[in-house]
C-alpha positions in Angstrom: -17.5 22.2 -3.8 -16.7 25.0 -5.4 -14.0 24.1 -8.3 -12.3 26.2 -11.2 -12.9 24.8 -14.7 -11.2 26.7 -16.9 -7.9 26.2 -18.8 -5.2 25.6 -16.2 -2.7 27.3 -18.5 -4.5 30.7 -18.3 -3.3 30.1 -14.4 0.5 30.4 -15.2 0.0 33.1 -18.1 -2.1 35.4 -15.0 0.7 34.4 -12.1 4.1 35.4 -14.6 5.5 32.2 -14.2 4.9 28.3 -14.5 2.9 26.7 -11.9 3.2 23.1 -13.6 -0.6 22.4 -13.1 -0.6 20.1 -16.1 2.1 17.5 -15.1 4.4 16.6 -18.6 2.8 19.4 -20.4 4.6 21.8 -18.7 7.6 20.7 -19.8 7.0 20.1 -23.4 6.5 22.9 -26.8 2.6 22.6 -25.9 3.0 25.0 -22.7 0.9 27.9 -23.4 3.5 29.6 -20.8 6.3 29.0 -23.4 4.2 30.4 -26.3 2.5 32.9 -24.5 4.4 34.4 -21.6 1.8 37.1 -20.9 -1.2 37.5 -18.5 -4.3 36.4 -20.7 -7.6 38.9 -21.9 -7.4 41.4 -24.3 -5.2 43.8 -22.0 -2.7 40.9 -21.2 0.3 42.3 -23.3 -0.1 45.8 -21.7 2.2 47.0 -19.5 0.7 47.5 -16.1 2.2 48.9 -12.9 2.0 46.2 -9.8 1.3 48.0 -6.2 2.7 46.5 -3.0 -1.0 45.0 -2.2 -1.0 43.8 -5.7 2.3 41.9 -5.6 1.4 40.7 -1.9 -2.2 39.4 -3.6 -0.7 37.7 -6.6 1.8 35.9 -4.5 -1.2 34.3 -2.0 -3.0 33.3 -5.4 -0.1 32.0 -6.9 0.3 29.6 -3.6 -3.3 29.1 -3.9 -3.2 27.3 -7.4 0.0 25.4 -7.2 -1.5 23.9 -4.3 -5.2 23.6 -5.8 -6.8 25.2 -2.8 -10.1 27.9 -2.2 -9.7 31.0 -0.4 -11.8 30.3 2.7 -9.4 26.6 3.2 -6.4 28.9 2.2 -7.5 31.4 5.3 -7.9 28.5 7.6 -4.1 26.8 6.6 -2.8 30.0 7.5 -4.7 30.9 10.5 -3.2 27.6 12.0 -0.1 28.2 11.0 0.3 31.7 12.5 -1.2 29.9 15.8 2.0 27.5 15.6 5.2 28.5 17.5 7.7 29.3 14.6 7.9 31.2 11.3 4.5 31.6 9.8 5.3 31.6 6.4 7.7 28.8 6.5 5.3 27.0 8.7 2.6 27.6 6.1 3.9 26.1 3.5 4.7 22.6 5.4 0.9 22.6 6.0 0.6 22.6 2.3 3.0 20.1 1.7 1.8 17.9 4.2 -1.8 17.8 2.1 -2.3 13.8 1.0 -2.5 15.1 -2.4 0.6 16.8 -2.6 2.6 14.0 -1.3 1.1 11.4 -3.3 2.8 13.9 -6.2 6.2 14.2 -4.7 6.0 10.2 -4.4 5.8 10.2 -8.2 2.3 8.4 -8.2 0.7 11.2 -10.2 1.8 13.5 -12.9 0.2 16.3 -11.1 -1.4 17.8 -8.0 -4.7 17.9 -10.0 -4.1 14.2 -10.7 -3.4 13.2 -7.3 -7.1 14.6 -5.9 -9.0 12.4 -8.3 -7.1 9.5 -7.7 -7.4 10.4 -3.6 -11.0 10.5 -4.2 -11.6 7.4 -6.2 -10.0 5.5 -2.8 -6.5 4.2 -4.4 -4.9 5.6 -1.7 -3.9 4.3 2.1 -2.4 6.4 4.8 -1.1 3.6 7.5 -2.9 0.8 6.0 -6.0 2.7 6.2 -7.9 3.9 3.1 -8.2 7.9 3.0 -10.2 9.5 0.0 -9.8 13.1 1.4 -7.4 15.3 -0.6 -7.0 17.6 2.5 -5.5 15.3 4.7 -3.1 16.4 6.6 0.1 13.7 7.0 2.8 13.6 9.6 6.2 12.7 9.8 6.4 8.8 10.4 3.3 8.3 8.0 3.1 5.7 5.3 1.5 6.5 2.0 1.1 3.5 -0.2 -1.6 2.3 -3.2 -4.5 0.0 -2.4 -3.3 -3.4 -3.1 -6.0 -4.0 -5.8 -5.2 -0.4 -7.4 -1.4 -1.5 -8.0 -2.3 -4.3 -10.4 -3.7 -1.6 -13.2 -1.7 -0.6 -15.7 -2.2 2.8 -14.8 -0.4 2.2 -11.9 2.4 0.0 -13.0 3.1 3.2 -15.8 3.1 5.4 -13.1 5.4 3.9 -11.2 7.9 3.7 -14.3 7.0 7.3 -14.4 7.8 8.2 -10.9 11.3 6.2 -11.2 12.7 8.7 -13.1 11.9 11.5 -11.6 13.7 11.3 -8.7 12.9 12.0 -4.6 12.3 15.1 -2.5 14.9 14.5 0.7 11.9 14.8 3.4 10.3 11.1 1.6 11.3 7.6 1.9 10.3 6.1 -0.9 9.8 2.4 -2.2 8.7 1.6 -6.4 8.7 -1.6 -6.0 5.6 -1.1 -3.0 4.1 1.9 -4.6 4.5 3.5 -1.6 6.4 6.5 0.8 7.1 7.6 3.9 6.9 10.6 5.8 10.8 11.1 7.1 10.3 14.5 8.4 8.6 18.0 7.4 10.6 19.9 5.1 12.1 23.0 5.5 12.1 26.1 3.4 15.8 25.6 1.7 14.6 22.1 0.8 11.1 23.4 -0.9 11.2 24.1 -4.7 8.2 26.2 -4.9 8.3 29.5 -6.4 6.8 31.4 -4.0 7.4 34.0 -1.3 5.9 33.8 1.7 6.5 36.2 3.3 4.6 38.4 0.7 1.4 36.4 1.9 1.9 36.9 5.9 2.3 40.7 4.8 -0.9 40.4 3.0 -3.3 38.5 5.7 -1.1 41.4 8.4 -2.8 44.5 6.8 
């Protein structure tokens, strides 16, 4: 699979705005964001003029690497979601959150989306007391997300957890430190979504 594997900060610099790809980096004086707040290359501090396409483009990127995802699964998400009855856009964006790597992150048992797939993938993870190593998978509301029973003896795991404690819950999760684990109360909806992106830039752009 296809994967990028350059620096993740050159990401936020290209996008305008940070993406937190990097999990505590982001916040700290490290951020290249903070240091250097314009689009990277050689032309990157030249003022350019953005045309409607171009803003509707950089909005559907900027969606695609907070959420880690490759154009052709991008296409497919929202393909589905303009099949669903309801607001495309907003209906989009649940599809993304509902991805078993993005809700193992709002749990708090990684630092990072990026973190979350290769722990997915290494098998730490059960959806229903089932073990599930594919990133993509799509949860639903009533679904319980929850570390192996092996996995939650590592230290790894036990620092996580500390981690997670104090960095508080998304309103759509029920979650439990003590079990490692969360559940899926409900999908959210777009007041309750934190992500800097507008959506309805991205239906505008897969509409042309």
């Amino acid at each position: 699979m296809a994967r990028y594997l350059e620096a993740s900060c050159k990401l936020c610099r290209r996008e305008g705005t940070k993406l937190y790809l990097k999990g505590d980096r982001c916040y700290s004086e490290k951020c290249s964001f903070t240091r250097k707040g314009y689009p990277p290359g050689q032309h990157g501090r030249r003022r350019q003029k953005v045309s409607e396409f171009g803003l509707q483009l950089r909005e559907k990127q900027k969606a695609r690497r907070i959420y880690g995802i490759l154009e052709r699964q991008f296409k497919r998400y929202f393909k589905e979601a303009e099949r669903r009855k309801g607001i495309t856009g907003e209906i989009l964006l649940q599809m993304l959150e509902s991805r078993l790597d993005n809700m193992v992150y709002r749990i708090g048992l990684a630092r990072s989306r990026a973190d979350a797939r290769q722990l997915i993938r290494h098998g730490h993870f059960l959806v229903n007391d089932h073990k599930v190593n594919i990133p993509s998978y799509l949860t639903k509301p009533g679904d319980v997300i929850s570390v192996r029973e092996k996995s939650r003896k590592s230290p790894f795991f036990k620092e996580m957890a500390e981690w997670g404690a104090g960095q508080g819950t998304v309103s759509w999760l029920e979650v439990d430190r003590e079990k490692m684990s969360g559940k899926i109360i409900r999908f959210p909806s777009r007041d309750e979504l934190d992500v800097p992106i507008a959506e309805h830039l991205i239906v505008e752009l897969y509409s042309r």
